[in-house]
C-alpha positions as CSV (number, residue, x, y, z in Angstrom):
1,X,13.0,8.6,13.2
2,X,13.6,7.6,9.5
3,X,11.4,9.5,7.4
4,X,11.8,8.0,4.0
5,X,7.8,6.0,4.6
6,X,6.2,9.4,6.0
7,X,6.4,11.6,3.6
8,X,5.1,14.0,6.1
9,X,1.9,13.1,5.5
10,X,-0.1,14.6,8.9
11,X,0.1,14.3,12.2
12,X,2.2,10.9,13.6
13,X,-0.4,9.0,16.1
14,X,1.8,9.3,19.5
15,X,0.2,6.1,20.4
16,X,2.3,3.0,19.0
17,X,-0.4,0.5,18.4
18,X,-0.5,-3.0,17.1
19,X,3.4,-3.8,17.1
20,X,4.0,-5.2,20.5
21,X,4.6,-8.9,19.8
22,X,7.2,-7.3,16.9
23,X,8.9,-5.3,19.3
24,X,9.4,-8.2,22.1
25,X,10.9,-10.0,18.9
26,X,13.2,-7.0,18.2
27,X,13.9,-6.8,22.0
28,X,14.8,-10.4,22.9
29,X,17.0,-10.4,19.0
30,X,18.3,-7.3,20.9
31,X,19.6,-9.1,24.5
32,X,20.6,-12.1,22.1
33,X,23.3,-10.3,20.8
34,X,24.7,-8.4,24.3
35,X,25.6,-11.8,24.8
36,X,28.0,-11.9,21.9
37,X,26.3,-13.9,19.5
38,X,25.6,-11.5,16.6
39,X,21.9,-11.6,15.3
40,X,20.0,-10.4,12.3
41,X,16.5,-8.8,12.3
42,X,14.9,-8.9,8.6
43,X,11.2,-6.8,8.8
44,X,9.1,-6.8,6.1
45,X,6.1,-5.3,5.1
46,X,3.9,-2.8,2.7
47,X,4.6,0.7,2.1
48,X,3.2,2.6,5.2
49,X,3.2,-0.3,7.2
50,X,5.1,0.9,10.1
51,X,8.7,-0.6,9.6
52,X,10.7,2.9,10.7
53,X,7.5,3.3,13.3
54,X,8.3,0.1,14.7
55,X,12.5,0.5,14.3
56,X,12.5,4.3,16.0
57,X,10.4,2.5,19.1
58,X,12.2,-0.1,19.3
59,X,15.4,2.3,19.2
60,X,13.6,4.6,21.8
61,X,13.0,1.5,24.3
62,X,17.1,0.0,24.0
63,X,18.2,4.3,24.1
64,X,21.7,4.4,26.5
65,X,22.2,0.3,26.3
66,X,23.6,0.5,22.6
67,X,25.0,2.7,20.1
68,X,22.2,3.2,16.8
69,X,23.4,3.4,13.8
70,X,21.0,4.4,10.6
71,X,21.0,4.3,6.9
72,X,18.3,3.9,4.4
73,X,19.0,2.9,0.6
74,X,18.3,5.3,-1.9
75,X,16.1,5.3,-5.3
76,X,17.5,6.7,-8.0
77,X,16.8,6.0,-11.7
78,X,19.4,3.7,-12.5
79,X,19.1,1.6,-9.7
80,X,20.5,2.1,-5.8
81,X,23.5,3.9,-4.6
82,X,26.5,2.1,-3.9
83,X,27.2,1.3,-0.5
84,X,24.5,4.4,0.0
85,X,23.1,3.2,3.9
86,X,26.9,2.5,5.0
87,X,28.2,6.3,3.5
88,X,25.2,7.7,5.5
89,X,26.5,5.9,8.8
90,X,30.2,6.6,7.9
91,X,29.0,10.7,7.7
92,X,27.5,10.1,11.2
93,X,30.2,8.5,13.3
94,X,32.9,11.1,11.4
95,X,30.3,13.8,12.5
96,X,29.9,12.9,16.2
97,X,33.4,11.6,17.0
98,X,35.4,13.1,14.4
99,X,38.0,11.6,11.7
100,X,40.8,11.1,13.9
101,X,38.8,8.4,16.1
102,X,37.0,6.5,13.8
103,X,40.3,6.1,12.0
104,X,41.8,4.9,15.1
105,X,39.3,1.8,15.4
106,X,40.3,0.4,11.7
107,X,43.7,-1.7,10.7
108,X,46.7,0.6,9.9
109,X,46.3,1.9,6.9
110,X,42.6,0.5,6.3
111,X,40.9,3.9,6.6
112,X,42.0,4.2,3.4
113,X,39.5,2.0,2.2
114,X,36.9,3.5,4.3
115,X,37.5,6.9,2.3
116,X,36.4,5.0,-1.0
117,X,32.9,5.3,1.2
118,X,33.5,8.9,2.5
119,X,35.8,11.4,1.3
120,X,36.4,13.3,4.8
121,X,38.5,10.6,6.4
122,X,41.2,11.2,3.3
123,X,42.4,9.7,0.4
124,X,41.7,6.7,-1.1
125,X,43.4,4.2,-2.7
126,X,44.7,3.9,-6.2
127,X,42.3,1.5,-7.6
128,X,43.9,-1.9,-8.3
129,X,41.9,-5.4,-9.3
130,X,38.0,-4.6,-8.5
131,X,37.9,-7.6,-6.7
132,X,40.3,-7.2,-4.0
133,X,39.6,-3.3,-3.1
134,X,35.9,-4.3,-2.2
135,X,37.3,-7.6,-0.2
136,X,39.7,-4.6,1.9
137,X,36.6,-2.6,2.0
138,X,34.3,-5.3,3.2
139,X,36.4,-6.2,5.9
140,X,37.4,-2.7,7.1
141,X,33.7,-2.2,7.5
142,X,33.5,-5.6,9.4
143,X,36.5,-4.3,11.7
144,X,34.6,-0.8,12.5
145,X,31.5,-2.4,13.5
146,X,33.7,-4.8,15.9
147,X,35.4,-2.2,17.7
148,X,33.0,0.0,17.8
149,X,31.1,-3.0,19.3
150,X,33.6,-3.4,22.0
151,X,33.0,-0.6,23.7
152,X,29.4,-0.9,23.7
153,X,26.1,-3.0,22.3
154,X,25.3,-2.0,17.9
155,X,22.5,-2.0,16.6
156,X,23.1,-0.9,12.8
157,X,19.6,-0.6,11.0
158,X,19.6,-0.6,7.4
159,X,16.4,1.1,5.8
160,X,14.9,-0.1,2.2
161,X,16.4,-2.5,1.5
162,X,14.6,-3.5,-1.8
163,X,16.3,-0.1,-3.2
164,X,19.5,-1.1,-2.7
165,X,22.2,-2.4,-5.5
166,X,23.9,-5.4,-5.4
167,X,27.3,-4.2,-3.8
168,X,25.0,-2.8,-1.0
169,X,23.4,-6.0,-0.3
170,X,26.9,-8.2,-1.1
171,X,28.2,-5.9,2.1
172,X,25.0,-6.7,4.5
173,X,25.4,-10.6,3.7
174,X,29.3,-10.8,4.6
175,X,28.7,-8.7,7.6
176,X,25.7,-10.7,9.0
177,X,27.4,-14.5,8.3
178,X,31.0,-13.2,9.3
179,X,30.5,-11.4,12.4
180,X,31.4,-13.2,15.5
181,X,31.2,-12.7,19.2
182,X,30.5,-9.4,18.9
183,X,27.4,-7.4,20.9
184,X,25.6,-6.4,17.4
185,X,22.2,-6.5,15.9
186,X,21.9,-6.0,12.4
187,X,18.3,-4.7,11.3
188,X,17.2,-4.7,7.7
189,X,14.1,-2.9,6.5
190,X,11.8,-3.9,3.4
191,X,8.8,-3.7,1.3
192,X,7.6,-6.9,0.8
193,X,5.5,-6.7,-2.3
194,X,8.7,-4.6,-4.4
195,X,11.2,-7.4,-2.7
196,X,9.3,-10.5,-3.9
197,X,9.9,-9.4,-7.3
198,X,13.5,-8.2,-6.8
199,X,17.5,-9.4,-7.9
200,X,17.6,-9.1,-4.0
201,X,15.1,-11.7,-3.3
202,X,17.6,-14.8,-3.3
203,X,20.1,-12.3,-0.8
204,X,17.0,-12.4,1.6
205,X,15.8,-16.0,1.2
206,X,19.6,-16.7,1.5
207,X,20.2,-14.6,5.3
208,X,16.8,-16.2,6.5
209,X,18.3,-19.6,6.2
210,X,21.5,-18.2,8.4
211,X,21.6,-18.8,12.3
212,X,20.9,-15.7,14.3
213,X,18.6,-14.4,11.6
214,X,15.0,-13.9,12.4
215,X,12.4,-13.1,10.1
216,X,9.8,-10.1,11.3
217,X,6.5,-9.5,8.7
218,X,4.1,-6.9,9.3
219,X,1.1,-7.7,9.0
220,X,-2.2,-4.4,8.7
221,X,-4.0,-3.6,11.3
222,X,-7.0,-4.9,12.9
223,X,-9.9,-2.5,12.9
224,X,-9.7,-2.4,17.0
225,X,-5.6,-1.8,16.7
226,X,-7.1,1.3,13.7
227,X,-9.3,2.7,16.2
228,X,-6.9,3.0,19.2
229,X,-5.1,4.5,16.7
230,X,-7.6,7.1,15.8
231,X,-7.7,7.4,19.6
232,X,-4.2,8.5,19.8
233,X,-4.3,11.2,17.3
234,X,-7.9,13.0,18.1
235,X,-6.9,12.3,21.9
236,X,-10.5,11.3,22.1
237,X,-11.9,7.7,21.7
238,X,-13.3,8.0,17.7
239,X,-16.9,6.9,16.7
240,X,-17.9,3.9,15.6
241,X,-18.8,5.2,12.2
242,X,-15.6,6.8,12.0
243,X,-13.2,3.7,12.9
244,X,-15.5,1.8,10.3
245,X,-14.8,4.2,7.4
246,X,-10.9,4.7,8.1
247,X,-10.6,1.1,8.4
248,X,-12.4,0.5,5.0
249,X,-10.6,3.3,3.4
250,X,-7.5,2.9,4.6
251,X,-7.2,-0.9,5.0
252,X,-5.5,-1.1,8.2
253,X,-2.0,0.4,6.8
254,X,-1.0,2.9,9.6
255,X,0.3,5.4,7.0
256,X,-3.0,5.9,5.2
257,X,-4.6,5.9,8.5
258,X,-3.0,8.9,9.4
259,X,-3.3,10.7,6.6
260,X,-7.1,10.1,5.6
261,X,-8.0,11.9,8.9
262,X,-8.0,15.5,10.0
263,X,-7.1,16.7,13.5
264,X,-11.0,17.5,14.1
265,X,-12.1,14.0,13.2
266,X,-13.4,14.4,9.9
267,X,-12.2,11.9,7.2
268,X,-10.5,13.1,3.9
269,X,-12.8,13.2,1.0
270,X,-10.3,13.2,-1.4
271,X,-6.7,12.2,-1.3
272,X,-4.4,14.3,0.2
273,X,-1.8,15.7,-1.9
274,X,0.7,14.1,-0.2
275,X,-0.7,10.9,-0.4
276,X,-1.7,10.9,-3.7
277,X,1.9,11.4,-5.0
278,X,3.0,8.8,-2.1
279,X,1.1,6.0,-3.9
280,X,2.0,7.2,-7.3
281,X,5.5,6.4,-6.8
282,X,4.3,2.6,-6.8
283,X,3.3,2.9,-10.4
284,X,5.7,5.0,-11.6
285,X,8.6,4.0,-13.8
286,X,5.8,1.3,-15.4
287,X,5.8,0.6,-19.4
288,X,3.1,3.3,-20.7
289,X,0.8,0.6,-21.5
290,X,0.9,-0.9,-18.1
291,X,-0.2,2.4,-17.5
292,X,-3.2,2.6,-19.4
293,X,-4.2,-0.9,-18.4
294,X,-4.2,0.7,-14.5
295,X,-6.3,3.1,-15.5
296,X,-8.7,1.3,-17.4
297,X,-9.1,-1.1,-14.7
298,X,-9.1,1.7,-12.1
299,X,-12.5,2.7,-13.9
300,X,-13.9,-0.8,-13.8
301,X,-13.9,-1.3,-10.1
302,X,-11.8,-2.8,-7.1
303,X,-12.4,-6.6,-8.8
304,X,-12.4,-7.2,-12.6
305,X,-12.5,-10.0,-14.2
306,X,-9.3,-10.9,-17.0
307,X,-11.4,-11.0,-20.0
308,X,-13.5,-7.9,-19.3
309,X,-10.6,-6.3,-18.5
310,X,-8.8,-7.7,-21.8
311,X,-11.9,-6.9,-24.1
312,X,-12.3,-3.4,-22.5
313,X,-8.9,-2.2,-23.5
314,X,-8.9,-3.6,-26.9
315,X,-5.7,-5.2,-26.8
316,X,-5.3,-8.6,-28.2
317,X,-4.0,-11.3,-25.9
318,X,-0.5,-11.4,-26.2
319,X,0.0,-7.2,-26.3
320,X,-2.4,-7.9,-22.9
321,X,-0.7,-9.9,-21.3
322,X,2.7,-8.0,-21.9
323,X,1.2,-4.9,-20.6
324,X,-0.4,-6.5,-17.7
325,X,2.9,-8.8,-16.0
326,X,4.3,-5.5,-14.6
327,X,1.7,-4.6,-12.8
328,X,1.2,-7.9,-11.2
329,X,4.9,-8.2,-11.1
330,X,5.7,-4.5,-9.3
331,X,2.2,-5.8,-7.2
332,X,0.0,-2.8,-7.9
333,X,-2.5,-5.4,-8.9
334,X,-2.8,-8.9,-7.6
335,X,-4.4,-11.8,-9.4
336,X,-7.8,-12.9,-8.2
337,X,-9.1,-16.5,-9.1
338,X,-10.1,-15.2,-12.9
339,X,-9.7,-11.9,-12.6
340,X,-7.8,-8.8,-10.5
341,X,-7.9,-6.4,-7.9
342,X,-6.0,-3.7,-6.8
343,X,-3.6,-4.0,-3.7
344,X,-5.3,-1.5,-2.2
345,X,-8.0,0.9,-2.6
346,X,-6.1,4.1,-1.9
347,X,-3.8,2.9,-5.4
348,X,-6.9,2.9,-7.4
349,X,-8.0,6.0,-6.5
350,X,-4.8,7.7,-6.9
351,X,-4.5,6.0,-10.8
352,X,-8.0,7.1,-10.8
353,X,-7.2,10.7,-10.2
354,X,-5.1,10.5,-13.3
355,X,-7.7,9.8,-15.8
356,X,-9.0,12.7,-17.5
357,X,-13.2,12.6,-17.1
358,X,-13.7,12.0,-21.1
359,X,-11.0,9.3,-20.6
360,X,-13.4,7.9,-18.0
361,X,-16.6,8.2,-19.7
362,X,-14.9,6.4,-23.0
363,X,-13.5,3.6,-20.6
364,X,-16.7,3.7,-18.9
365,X,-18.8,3.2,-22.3
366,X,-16.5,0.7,-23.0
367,X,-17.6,-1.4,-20.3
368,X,-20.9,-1.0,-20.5
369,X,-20.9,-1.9,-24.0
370,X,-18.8,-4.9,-23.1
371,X,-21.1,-6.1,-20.7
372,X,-24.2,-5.6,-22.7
373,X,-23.2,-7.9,-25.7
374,X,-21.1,-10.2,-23.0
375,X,-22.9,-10.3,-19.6
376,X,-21.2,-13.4,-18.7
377,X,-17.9,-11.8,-18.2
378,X,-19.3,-10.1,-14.9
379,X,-17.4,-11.8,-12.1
380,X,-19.8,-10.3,-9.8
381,X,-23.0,-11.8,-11.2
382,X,-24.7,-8.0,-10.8
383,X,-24.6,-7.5,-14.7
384,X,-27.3,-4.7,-14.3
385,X,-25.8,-2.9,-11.7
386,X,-22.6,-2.7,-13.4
387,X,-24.1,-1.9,-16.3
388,X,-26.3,1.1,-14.4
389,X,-23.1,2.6,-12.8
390,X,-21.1,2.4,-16.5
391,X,-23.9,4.0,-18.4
392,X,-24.3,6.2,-15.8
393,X,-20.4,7.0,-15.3
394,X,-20.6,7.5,-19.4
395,X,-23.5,10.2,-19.1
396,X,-25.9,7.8,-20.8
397,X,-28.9,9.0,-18.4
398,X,-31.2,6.6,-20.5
399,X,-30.0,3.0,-20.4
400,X,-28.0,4.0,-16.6
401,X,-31.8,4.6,-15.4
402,X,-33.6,1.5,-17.4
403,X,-30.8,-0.8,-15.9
404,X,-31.1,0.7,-12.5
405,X,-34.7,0.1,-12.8
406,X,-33.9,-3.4,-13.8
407,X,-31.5,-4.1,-11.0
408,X,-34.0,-2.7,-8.5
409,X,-36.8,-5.0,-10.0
410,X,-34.8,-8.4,-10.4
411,X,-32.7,-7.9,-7.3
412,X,-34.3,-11.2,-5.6
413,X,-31.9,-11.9,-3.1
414,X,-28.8,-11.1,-5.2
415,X,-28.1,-7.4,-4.0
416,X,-26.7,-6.2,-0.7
417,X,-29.8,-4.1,0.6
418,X,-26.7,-0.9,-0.1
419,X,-26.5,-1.9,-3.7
420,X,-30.6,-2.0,-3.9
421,X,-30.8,1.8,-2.3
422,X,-28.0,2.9,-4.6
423,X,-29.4,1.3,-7.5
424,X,-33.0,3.0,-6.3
425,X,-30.9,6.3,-5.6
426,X,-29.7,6.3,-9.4
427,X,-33.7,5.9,-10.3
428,X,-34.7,8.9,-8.5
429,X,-31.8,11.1,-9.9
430,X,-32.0,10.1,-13.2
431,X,-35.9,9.9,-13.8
432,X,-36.4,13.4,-14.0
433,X,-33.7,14.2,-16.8
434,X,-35.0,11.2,-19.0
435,X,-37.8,11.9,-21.7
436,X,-41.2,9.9,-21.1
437,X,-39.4,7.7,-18.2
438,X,-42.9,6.7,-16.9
439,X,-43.3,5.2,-20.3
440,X,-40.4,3.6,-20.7
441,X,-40.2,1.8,-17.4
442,X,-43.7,1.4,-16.7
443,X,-44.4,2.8,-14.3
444,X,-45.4,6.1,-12.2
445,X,-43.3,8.9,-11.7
446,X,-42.2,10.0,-7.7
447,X,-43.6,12.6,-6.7
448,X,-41.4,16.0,-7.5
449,X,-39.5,16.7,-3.5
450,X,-41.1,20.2,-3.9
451,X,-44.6,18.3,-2.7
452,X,-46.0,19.3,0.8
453,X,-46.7,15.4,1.5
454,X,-43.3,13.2,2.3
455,X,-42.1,12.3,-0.7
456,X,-42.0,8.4,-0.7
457,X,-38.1,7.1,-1.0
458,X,-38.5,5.1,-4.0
459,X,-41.2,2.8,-5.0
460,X,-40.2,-1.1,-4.5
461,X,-40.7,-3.5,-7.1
462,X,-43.1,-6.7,-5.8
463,X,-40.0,-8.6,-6.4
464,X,-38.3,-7.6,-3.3
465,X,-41.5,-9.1,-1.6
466,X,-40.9,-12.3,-3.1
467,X,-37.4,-12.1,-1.6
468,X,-37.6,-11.3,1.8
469,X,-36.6,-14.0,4.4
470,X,-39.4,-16.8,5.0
471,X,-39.2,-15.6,8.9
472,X,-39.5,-11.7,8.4
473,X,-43.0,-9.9,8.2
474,X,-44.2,-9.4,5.2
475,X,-43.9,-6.1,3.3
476,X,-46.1,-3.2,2.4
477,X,-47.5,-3.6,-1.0
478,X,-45.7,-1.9,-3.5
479,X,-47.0,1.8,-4.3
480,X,-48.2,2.6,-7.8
481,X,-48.8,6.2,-7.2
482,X,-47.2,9.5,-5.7
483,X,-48.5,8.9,-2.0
């Protein structure tokens, strides 16, 4: 199976899961084109989304009906490799059936042109106009596929796609509007969110308009398809709790699935090493202060708004906005109504794990200052919870624990009952490491945890009596002292 998406991350789930209505699209594309009318298979989706998972099954099911023929495009710094997924398939076919015969299945004297691609089947030819050697070349490589064709079904699968140069993907358009009444499937691989953005994006819009060309996007998983999933690589059906927590962590990508659990069902606390330099390849390469923009926004949250973002860094608007179009161009962050949020939560944490902590508390004093003088530019409407978590996050134990108390006592029906016990969480922790707290908040101090009696979880403000639903009971009055 390709291996360019795993990374060797962990274990592969044996169970395929989720990709059966792509598959029967691959399959019928398949016996569409044993019939002698050539097709074309385009599959998109994110990184980790299972294109080479769904390709290698799809290989496995069609195994002993066709000859498979693979090669991925290559990332390098200064763009693709020339003609890379065709030299890899060249090195193959010379490997298995040796020089002699591949040569045998071109024109007289065209395996000359074939050795421009690959050395081993001899020397090439003295370069003449540009032009006309890659027209030879393009048509050598449309004669191999034909014979090799005719004496059985080709699939030729062509991996990344949006890595490839230009001559790369000038070859996979002649070859998929010249072939003709030939058994072969062509199958192109992709990242959709580095293709949108991409010199190859009119090549693609281009093929999809051809006949014989189907389109295949994959789309994440649905938190059932994540939990058979789970299934298939504990061997056990997985908790509830545990499908839940994968499914919000990992977002239904079947990569990060994998990798954010351990073989004895635990989930990954941190990101695996693995991972974390997986999803750091999406944001590098970016402009240094595309960079810093990340990571200032990687602090802020999964959702920030465009001015709180822009008045955080403390860039004016044009340097801003220069700094922010490659991220939304590359897609590491995607726009929001007003405002942004990362593509997905596993890239924040990785650009997170890049900050340095007294980068984070300055970004995180930042915000909070922000906030303070400009609570408007909240998109969340929760001004003193962000506030609590910033001042908190910038080791400000004073004003984190009066806005958690604030947040607590105007919560009304604004707060998710989790943000309410976070926010009375922070109160607890904090209360004891600021000076005359009781004072300040007005109000009576918990009782230390070291007391014989249960300690009381927090002590709720009248206000969340107010709130409660018309049809629920009504509350226990709040408690003024330690009991």
């Amino acid at each position: 199976m390709p291996t360019n998406e795993r990374y060797a991350l962990g274990v592969v789930s044996p169970v395929f899961v989720g990709r059966g209505a792509e598959l029967t699209v691959l399959t019928s594309a398949f016996e569409t084109a044993t019939t002698r009318k050539p097709s074309t298979a385009l599959i998109g989706g994110e990184a980790g989304g299972g294109k080479s998972r769904l390709v290698a099954e799809f290989a496995t099911s069609i195994s002993g009906r066709a000859l498979v023929l693979t090669g991925g495009c290559v990332e390098v710094s200064a763009g693709g490799l020339p003609y890379a997924p065709f030299t890899a398939i060249l090195r193959e076919l010379v490997r298995s059936r040796g020089a002699g015969d591949i040569a045998a299945l071109v024109s007289p004297g065209g395996v000359g042109e074939l050795a421009g691609l690959l050395p081993q089947l001899g020397p090439a030819p003295s370069p003449d106009h540009a032009e006309l050697a890659r027209a030879r070349l393009f048509e050598q490589v449309l004669r191999l596929l034909e014979a090799l064709a005719e004496q059985r079904p080709v699939v030729l699968v062509v991996e990344d796609i949006h890595w490839a140069d230009h001559a790369t993907g000038d070859l996979l358009n002649f070859l998929a509007r010249n072939m003709r009444d030939v058994p072969v499937l062509l199958v192109v691989t992709f990242r959709s969110e580095e293709v949108e953005h991409s010199p190859l994006l009119p090549l693609l819009a281009g093929l999809g308009r051809v006949d014989g060309v189907t389109r295949v996007e994959l789309a994440r998983l649905s938190r059932d398809e994540v939990g058979a999933q789970l299934a298939g690589l504990l061997g056990r059906p997985p908790g509830v709790a545990l499908t839940e927590v994968v499914y919000e962590r990992g977002g239904g990508i079947p990569l990060f699935t994998e990798a954010l659990v351990n073989q004895d069902g635990t989930v990954q606390t941190g990101l695996p090493l693995a991972l974390r330099e997986f999803l750091r390849a999406v944001v590098k390469g970016l402009p240094e202060p595309t960079i810093q923009v990340l990571r200032v926004a990687a602090v802020g949250g999964q959702r920030i708004g465009h001015a709180l973002l822009a008045a955080v860094t403390g860039m004016d608007e044009a340097a801003f906005t220069t700094a922010l179009r490659p991220a939304l161009t590359g897609n590491v962050l995607l726009a929001d109504g007003d405002g942004y949020t990362y593509r997905h939560e596993l890239f924040r944490e990785a650009v997170l794990a890049d900050v340095l902590s007294s980068e984070r508390a300055r970004a995180h004093r930042s915000y909070a200052e922000v906030l303070d003088a400009a609570p408007l530019l909240s998109m969340e409407g929760t001004v003193s919870v962000e506030l609590a978590l910033h001042w908190r996050g910038a080791h400000e134990d004073t004003p984190a624990l009066t806005s958690a108390w604030r947040a607590v006592s105007n919560a009304g029906a604004t707060l998710a009952y989790a943000q309410r016990l976070r926010m009375l969480e922070q109160v607890l922790e904090l209360w004891p490491r600021v000076l005359d707290a009781s004072q300040l908040l007005g109000a009576t101090s918990p009782r230390s945890s070291s007391s014989r009696r249960k300690p009381p979880v927090c002590m709720f403000p009248t206000s969340w009596a107010n709130s409660a639903p018309r049809h629920a009971s009504k509350p226990p009055p709040p408690r003024t002292d330690s009991t």
